[in-house]
N, C-alpha and C positions, 0 to 999 in steps of 0.2 A: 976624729973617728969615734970617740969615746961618746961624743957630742950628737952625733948621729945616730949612735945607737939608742939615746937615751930617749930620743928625739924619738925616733922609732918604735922603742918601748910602751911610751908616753902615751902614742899618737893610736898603736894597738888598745894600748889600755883605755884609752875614751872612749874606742870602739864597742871592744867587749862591752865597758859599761852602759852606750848605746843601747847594745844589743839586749841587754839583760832589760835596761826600762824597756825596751818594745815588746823582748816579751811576756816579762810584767803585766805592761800595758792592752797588750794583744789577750792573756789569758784572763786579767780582771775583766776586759770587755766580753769575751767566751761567756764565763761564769755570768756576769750581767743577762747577757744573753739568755743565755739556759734558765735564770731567776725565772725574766721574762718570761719565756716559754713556757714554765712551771708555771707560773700564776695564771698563764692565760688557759690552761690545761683546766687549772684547776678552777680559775671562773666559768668554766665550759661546761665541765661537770657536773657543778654547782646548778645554773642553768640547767643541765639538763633533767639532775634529779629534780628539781622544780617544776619544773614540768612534766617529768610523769607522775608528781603527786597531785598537779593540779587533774591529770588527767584522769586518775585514780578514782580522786573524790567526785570529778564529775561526773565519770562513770557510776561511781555508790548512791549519789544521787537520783541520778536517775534511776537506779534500781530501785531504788526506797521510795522515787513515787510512782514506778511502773508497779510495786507491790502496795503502796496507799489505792491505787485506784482499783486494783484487783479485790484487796480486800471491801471497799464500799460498793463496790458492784455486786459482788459475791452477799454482802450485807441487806441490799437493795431486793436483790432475786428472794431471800430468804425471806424479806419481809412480804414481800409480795404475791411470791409465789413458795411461801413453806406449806401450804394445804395441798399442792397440785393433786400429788398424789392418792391424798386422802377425797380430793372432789372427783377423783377419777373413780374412784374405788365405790362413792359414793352414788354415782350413774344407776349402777345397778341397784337401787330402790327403786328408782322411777321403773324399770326396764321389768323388774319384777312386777310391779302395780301395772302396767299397762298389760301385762300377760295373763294376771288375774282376772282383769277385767273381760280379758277378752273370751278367758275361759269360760268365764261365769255367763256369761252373753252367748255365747254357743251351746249354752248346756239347756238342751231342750225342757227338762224337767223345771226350769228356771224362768224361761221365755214367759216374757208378758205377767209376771208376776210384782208383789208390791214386794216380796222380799228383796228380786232383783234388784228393784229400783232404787232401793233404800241402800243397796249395798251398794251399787256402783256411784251411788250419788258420795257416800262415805269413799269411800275411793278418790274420787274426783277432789274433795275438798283435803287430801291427805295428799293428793298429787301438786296441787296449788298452792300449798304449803311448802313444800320442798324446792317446788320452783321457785318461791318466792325468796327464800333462805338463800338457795344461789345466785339470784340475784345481787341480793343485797353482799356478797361475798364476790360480785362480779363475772359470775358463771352464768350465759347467756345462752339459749340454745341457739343452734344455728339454722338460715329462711333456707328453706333447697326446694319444695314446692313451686310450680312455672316460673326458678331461675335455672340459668344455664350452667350445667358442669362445670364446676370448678376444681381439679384435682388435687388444691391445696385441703378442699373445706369437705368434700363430697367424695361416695368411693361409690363406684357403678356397680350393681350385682345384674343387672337384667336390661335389657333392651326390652321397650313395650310399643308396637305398632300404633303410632298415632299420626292421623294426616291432619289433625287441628293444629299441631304441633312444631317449632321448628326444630330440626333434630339434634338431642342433644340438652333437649328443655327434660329440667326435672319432673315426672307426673305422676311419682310414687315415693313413698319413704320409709322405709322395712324399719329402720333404726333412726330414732336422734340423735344429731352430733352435737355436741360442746364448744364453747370458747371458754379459755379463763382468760379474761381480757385478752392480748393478744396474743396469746399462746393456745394452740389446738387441745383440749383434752381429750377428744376422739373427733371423728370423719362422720358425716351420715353418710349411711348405706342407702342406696335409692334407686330409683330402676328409672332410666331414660325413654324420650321418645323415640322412635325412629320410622323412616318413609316406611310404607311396604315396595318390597323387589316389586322390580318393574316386571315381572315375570310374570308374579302373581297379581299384578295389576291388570296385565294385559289377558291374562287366561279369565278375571272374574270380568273383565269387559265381554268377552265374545261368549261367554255362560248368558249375561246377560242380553245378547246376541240374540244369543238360540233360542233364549226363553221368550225375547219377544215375539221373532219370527214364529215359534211354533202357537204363539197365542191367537197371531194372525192368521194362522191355517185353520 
């Protein structure tokens, strides 16, 4: 009996000890586990900050050449176009001179005189001169003369009855307009052609109707 129990005892006690290595065993593997899972967490994260810094910088970059190009364009305009204003501004010499002259030319006390002549000839060579300047600064005036409206280049002030005409053909020009290269410095104002109403087409027909027939009586 003694025998059996010992036996018994024995046979528990392996057990337990069993038990204790399994779960020894079971909680090193746990813990192993969990390491695992930790590192792979933390490769992930790792990873991931890596990747929003790659993103970061690509993003900075491109900001830094979306701002490189802005500034050498901005650079470009300046050099190109830093007088705009001042050639704008400048218009009005020629606009003055051409109003002089016209004054001087309508002033009857003036007409057909050699002082006339002298002046506007002085005129003219001070008007050639100026043009010549904006040229060479790339300020061209603009053709509107028998071309067709343009409403980029040209501003209409007047409709003028022309039947030589196709409608819509430049046949006046109140004001000259500018280019600076290819930027507008003003519009010429200009007066267009256009049919006469059939209206009055047909009333100066039958005028001219009447006037025959009454020649013939």
């Amino acid at each position: 009996m003694e025998k059996e129990d010992s036996k018994y005892k024995e046979e528990n006690q392996d057990n337990s000890e069993k038990k204790d290595i399994d779960t020894k065993e079971n909680n090193s593997t746990n813990n192993n586990e969990n390491l695992e899972d930790k590192e792979e967490e933390k490769e992930l994260s790792l990873e991931e900050e890596i990747d929003n810094l790659k993103d970061k910088l690509t993003r900075t970059f491109a900001e830094m050449e979306n701002q490189r190009r802005r500034f050498e364009k901005e650079k470009e305009d300046a050099f190109e176009y830093g007088g705009f204003a001042f050639a704008r501004e400048s218009l009005n010499l020629l606009d003055n001179l051409e109003r002089s002259k016209l004054s001087l030319e309508n002033d009857e006390k003036l007409i057909n005189t050699e002082t006339l002549k002298k002046v506007t000839e002085h005129l003219d060579v001070i008007n050639k001169d100026i043009l010549s300047i904006f040229k060479k600064n790339n300020i061209e005036p603009i053709k509107s003369i028998n071309n067709k409206l343009d409403p980029n280049l040209h501003q209409a002030m007047m409709e003028i009855e022309d039947e030589t005409k196709e409608p819509g053909t430049i046949v006046q020009e109140i004001q000259k307009g500018f280019m600076m290269k290819d930027r507008l410095l003003r519009p010429s104002l200009v007066g267009v052609s256009k049919k006469k109403l059939e209206k009055e087409t047909n009333n100066n027909k039958k005028n001219e109707e009447n006037k025959e027939k009454q020649e013939e009586k």
